[in-house]
C-alpha positions in Angstrom: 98.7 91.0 97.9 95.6 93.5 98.0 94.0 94.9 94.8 93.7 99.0 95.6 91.1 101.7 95.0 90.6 105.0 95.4 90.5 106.8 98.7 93.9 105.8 100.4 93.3 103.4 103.0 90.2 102.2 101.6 90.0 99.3 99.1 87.2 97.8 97.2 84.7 95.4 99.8 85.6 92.4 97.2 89.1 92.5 97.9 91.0 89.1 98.5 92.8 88.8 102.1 94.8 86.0 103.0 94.0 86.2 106.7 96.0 83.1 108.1 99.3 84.2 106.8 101.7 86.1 108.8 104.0 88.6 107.8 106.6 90.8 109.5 107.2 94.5 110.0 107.8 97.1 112.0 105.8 99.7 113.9 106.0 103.5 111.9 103.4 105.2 114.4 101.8 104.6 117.5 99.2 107.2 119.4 98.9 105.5 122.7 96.1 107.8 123.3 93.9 107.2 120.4 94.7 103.2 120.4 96.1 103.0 116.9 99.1 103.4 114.7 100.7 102.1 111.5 102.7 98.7 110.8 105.2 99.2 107.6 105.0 95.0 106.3 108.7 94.1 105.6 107.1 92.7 102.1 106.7 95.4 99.4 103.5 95.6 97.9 101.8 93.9 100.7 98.9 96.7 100.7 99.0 99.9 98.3 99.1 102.2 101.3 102.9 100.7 102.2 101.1 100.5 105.8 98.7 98.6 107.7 96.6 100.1 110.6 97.0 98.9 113.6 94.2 99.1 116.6 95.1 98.4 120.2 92.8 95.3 120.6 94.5 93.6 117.8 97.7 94.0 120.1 98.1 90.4 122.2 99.5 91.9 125.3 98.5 91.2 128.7 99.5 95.0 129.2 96.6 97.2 130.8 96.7 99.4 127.6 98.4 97.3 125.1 100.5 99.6 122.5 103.5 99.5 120.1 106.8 101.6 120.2 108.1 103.3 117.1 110.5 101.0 115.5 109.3 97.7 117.1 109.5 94.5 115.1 106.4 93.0 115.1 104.5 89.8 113.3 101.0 90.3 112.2 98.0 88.9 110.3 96.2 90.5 108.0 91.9 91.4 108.2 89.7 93.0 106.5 87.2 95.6 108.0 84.1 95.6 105.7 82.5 99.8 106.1 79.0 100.1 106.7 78.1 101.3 103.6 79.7 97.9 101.9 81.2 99.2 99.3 85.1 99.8 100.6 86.8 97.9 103.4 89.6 98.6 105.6 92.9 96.2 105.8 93.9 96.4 109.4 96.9 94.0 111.1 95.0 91.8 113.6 97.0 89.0 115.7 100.0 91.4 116.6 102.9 89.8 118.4 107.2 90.1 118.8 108.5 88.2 116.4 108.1 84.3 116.9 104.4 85.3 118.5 105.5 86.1 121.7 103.0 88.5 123.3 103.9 92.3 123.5 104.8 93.4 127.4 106.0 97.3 127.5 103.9 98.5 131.0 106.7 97.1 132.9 109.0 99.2 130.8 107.2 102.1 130.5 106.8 102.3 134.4 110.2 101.9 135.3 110.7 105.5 133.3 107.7 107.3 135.0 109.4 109.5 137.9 107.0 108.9 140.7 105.3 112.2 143.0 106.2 111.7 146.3 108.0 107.8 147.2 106.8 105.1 144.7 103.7 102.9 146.1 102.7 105.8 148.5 98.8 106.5 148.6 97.3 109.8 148.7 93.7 110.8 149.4 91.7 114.0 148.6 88.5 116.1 147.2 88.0 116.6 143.5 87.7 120.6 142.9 87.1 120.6 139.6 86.8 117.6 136.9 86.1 118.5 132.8 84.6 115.4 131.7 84.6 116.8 127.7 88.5 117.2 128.4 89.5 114.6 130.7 91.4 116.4 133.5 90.4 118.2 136.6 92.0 118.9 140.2 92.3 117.3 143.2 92.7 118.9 146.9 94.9 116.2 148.7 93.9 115.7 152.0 96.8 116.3 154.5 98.9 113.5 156.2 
């Protein structure tokens, strides 16, 4: 168990971590597009937050961009994420598997429920019109067949 402090999420930088054991839980939160979410540990007390961050390169997935599903039962070690400043740290899950440490595999099953433009494994060319690199989106002109 981890001693807490002040700012929520934070603990003091001499906290204790038992970073071999693993514990189970299940996922509360996952932003696919920021790479993180939140594990709630089935054992109470396990952190003072009642959740563990979780980043997507602590995920063991061979999945493109590995991620977690709301309500996913996961297993997980613990780690500690000393700040710059040294004086608080950070208790993140690290090691995050299914149950029984098999890796976590959801591309497969998130493609399958992507509707596909035009006939699935078709290739289309064009000309970028416009691209907002702050933003992240733009337009293409597709070339015609």
């Amino acid at each position: 168990k981890v001693a807490g402090a002040a700012k929520p999420g934070f603990h003091d930088s001499g906290v204790e971590v038992d970073e071999v054991e693993r514990y189970s839980g299940e996922c509360v939160h996952f932003d696919k597009r920021r790479g993180f979410g939140f594990i709630q540990p089935d054992v109470e007390g396990l952190v003072p937050d009642g959740k563990v961050m979780v980043h997507w390169a602590e995920i063991t997935s061979s999945d493109k961009w590995p991620c977690l599903q709301k309500g996913s039962a996961v297993e997980f070690n613990l780690k500690k994420v000393v700040v710059k400043s040294g004086s608080a740290a950070i208790i993140r899950a690290a090691g995050v598997t299914l149950p029984g440490g098999e890796a976590i595999a959801l591309d497969g099953e998130l493609e399958e429920k992507r509707e596909p433009v035009g006939n699935r494994g078709d290739r289309y060319s064009g000309t970028i019109k416009f691209y907002d690199t702050k933003k992240g989106f733009g337009y293409v002109s597709l070339d015609t067949p």
